[in-house]
N, C-alpha and C positions, 0 to 999 in steps of 0.2 A: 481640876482636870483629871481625868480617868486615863490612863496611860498603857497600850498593850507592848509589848515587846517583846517578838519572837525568834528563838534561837535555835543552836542545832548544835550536836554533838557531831564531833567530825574527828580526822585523825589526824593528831598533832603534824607539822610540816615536817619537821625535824625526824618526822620516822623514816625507817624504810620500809617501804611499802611492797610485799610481797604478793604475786599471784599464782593462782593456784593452776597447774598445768593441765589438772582433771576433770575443773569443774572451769574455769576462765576466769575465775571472782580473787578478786582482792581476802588475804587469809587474815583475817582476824586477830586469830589470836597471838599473843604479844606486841600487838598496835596499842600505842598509847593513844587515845581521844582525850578530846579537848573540847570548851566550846570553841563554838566558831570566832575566830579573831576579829571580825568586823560585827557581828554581834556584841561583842562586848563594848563596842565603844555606842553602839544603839543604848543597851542599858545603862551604862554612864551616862547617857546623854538624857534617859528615860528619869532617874535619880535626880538630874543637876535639876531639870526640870519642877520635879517636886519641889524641892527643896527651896527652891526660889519663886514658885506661884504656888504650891499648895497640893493637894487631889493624893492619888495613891498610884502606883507602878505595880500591874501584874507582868508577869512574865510566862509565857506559855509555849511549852516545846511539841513536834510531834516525833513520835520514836517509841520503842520499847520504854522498860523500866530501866534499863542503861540510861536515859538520860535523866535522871531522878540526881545524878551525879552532878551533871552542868547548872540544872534548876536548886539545888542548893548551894551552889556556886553563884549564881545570881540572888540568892538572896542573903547570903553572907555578903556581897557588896552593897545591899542595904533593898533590892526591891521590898513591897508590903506580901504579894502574896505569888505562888508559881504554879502553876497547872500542866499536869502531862493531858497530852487529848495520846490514849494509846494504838500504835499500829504496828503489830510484830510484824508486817509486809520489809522483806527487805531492802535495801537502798535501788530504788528504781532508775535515778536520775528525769525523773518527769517532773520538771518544775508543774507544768498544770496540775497534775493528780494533788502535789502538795496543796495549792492553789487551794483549789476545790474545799480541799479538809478544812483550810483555815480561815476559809470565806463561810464555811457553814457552822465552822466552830465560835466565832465572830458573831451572826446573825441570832444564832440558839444561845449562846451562852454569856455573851458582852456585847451587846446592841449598846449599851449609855457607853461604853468604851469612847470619846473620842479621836484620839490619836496612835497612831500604827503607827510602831517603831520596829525595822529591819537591819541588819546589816547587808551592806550591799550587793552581797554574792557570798555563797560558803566556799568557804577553800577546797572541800570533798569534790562535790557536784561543778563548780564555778562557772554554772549557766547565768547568773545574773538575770533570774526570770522572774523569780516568787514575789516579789512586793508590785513590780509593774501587775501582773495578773490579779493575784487578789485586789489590787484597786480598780482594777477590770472587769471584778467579777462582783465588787461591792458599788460601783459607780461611783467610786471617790477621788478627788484629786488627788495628784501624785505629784510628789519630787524625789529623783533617786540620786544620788551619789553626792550625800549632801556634806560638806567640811563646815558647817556653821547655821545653826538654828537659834531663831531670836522668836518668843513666842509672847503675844500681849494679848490676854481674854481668847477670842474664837478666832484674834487672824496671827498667821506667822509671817515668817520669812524668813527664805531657804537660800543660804548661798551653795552656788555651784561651781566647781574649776572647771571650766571650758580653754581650749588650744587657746592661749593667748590672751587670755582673759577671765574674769568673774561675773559668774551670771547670777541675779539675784532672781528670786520667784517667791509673789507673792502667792498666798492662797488661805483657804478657810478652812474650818472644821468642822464636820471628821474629815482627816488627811491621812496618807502612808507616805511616810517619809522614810529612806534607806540611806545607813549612813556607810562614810567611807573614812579612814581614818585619816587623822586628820582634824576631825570633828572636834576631837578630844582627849584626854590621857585617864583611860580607865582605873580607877582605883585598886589598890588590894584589898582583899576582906581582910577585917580584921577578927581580933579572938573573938573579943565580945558577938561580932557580924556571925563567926561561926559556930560559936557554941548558941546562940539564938538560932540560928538559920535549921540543926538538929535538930530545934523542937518542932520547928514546925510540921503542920501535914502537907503534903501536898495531895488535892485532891486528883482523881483521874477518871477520864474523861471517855469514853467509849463510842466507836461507829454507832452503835446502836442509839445510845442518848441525841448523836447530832443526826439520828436520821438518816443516813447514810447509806444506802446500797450499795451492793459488793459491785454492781457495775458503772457507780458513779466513780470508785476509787481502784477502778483495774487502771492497769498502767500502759499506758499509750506507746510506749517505748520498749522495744526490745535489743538487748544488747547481743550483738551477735559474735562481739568477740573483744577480748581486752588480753593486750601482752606486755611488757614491759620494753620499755625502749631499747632499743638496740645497742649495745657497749660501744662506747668511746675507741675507735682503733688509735694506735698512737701515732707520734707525730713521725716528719720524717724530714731527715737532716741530709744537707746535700753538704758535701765539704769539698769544695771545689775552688778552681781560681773565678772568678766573676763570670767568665765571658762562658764555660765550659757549664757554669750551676744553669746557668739563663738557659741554654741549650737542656741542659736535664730537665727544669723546672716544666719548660713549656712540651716535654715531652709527658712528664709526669701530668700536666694538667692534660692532657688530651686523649692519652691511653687509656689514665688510671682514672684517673677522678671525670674524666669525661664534663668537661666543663669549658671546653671550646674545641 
């Protein structure tokens, strides 16, 4: 089995995330990134899979040469091989434009590929769009938000948590499946993983090689403005005898906070 597994560099959760008052963009620099957290449990899931029926695990990112960092992090957890497809464009938020790239990058570059591995949304963007599209855009069946993949020859089956229940889906291959944690417990690289994962090359990938016109991958979406959330006011203490607070409170709800 031929294994695809696509990732994304994003910035760590745990940052603070700063905008820029001149330009409206998130500032970059001293942002820690990261892969995408649900990505990584795709490529665990990408790996177990080898491991227990056979085939090889590529892993394939789109982004600058910043992500050269994530895809030798995938492959210090053991994928076979990583490929950047390169797009200095910056972070658009157009899940289709990604689409596009990775459905044509797919077609020109790993046609025998048969299974598409996502995380289920990137923590960045968190449109939860990319793997529904490209299966849209390849005519393949889809399962997204999968916590458990059982795979025997060309058919699987996908479990899914639905409200109240578990839903199972069969289907065939080629599939894009998007996983959601849960799935699995991504391993750490190890030494051995990383001092291997340095040597290798990673090759890269260009608009030009996939074909690609500047007006297939212009971005659909225009941001017209991004501020950061508004501060926390603090709270507010009434110290009264009961009868006297109940009389303030429902004054405060109705002046101040205007909520009846």
């Amino acid at each position: 089995m031929k294994i695809l597994v696509f990732v994304k560099r994003v910035p760590d959760t745990e940052s603070k995330i700063r905008i820029s008052n001149e330009t409206g963009k998130i500032i970059e620099e001293g942002l820690n990134f990261v892969l995408n957290p649900y990505d990584e449990h795709a490529v665990e899931e990408a790996i177990r899979l080898r491991e227990a029926k056979g085939g090889t695990v590529t892993v394939v990112s789109i982004g600058t040469e910043e992500a050269m960092i994530i895809l030798k992090k995938c492959l210090a957890m053991g994928a076979d091989k990583a490929v950047l497809v390169k797009d200095e464009a910056p972070e658009s938020y157009d899940g289709l434009r990604t689409a596009k790239i990775i459905a044509r990058a797919v077609e020109k570059k790993f046609p025998d590929h048969t299974l598409l591995l996502f995380g289920k949304q990137s923590v960045g963007a968190d449109n939860s769009q990319v793997p529904s599209m490209v299966a849209e855009l390849l005519g393949l069946p889809q399962v997204n938000v999968v916590t458990k993949l059982e795979m025997e020859g060309n058919q699987g089956v996908a479990h899914r948590e639905i409200e109240g229940a578990l839903e199972k889906v069969e289907f065939s291959l080629p599939a894009v499946i998007s996983a959601q944690k849960g799935l699995n417990e991504p391993r750490y690289e190890t030494l051995k993983g990383i001092m291997m994962a340095k040597k290798k090359e990673i090759p890269v990938i260009s608009f030009e090689e996939l074909e690609l016109k500047a007006e297939e991958v212009a971005s659909g979406l225009e941001i017209t403005k991004m501020e950061s959330p508004p501060q926390k006011q603090t709270g507010k203490i009434i110290e009264e005898e009961p009868a006297e607070a109940a009389k303030k409170m429902v004054e405060f709800l109705h002046k101040e906070a205007k909520v009846i």
